[in-house]
N, C-alpha and C positions, 0 to 999 in steps of 0.2 A: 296294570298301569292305570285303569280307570280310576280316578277320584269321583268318590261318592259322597255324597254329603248325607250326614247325621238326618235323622228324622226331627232333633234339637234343632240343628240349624236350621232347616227348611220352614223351621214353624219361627224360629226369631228372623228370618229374612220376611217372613207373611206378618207378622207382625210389623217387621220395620214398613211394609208397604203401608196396612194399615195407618199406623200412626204418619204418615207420609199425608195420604188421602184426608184425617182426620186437620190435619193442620194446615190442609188447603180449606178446607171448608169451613174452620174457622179464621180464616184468613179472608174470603169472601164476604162471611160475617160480619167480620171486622169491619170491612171497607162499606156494607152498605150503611151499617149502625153509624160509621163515622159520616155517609153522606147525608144524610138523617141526622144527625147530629146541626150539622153545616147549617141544613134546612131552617132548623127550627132556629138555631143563633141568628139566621138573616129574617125569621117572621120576626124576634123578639126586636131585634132592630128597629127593624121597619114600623112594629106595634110603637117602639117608644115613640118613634118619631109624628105620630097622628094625635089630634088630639083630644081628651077624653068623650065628647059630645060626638067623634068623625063616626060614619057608617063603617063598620067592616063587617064583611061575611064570611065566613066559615065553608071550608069545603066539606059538604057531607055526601061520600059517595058522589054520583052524579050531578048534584045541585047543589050551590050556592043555598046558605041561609044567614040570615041578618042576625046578629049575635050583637053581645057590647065587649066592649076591649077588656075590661076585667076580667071577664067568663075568661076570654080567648084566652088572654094573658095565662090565666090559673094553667088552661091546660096545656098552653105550649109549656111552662116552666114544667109541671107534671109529667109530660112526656121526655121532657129533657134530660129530667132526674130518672126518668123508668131507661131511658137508651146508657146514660151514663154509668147507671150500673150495670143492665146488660154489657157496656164495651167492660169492663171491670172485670167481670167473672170471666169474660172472654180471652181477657190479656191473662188472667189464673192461669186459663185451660192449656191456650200458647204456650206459658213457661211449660207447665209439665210437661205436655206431650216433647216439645222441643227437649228438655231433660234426660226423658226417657229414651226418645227416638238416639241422643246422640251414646248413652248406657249400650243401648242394644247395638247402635254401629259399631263402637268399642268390639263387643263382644263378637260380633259376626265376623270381621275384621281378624281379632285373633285368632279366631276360629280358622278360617280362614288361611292363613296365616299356617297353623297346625297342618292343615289338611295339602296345601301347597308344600310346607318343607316334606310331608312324606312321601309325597308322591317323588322328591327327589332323591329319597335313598335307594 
């Protein structure tokens, strides 16, 4: 009367953990790339709002340094566009694994499924 599970299934249940784990952690991803994201929308802001002749300084590591707005500007927009497409390939990764993960549940499921009605015969 013991139900046993397939060495197949055991390895699509370790996979579904996987892709589980995998889609938290680009979920994490996600959320700092977007609060990074935020960031630099409120310097770009803030940049327009000064005007071209005002002091700003740059955070480098530990210390402040006197930069001019244009510099800054270049590289907040730079970084903007380098996070923007990091979130982009990120949202790629999302759909697939989400695709896959819910493939495999399907399957384990009717697996599952199989292995349940025999144990009823």
């Amino acid at each position: 009367m013991s139900q046993e599970i397939s060495p197949q299934l055991q390895n699509q249940i370790a996979q579904l953990q996987q892709l589980q784990q995998q889609a938290q952690s680009l979920a994490m991803q996600k959320s700092q790339i977007t609060m990074m994201l935020k960031e630099i929308d409120g310097a770009l802001e803030e940049l327009e709002k000064v005007g071209d002749d005002s002091v700003i300084y740059r955070n480098v590591g530990e210390i402040l340094i006197k930069s001019d707005k244009a510099s800054v500007h270049s590289d907040l927009v730079e970084k903007k566009e380098t996070f923007d497409l990091r979130l982009k390939t990120i949202e790629r990764q999302d759909e697939r694994i989400q695709k896959r993960f819910q493939q495999l549940q399907e399957q384990v499921k009717q697996a599952l499924g199989g292995v349940q009605g025999m144990g009823a015969v």
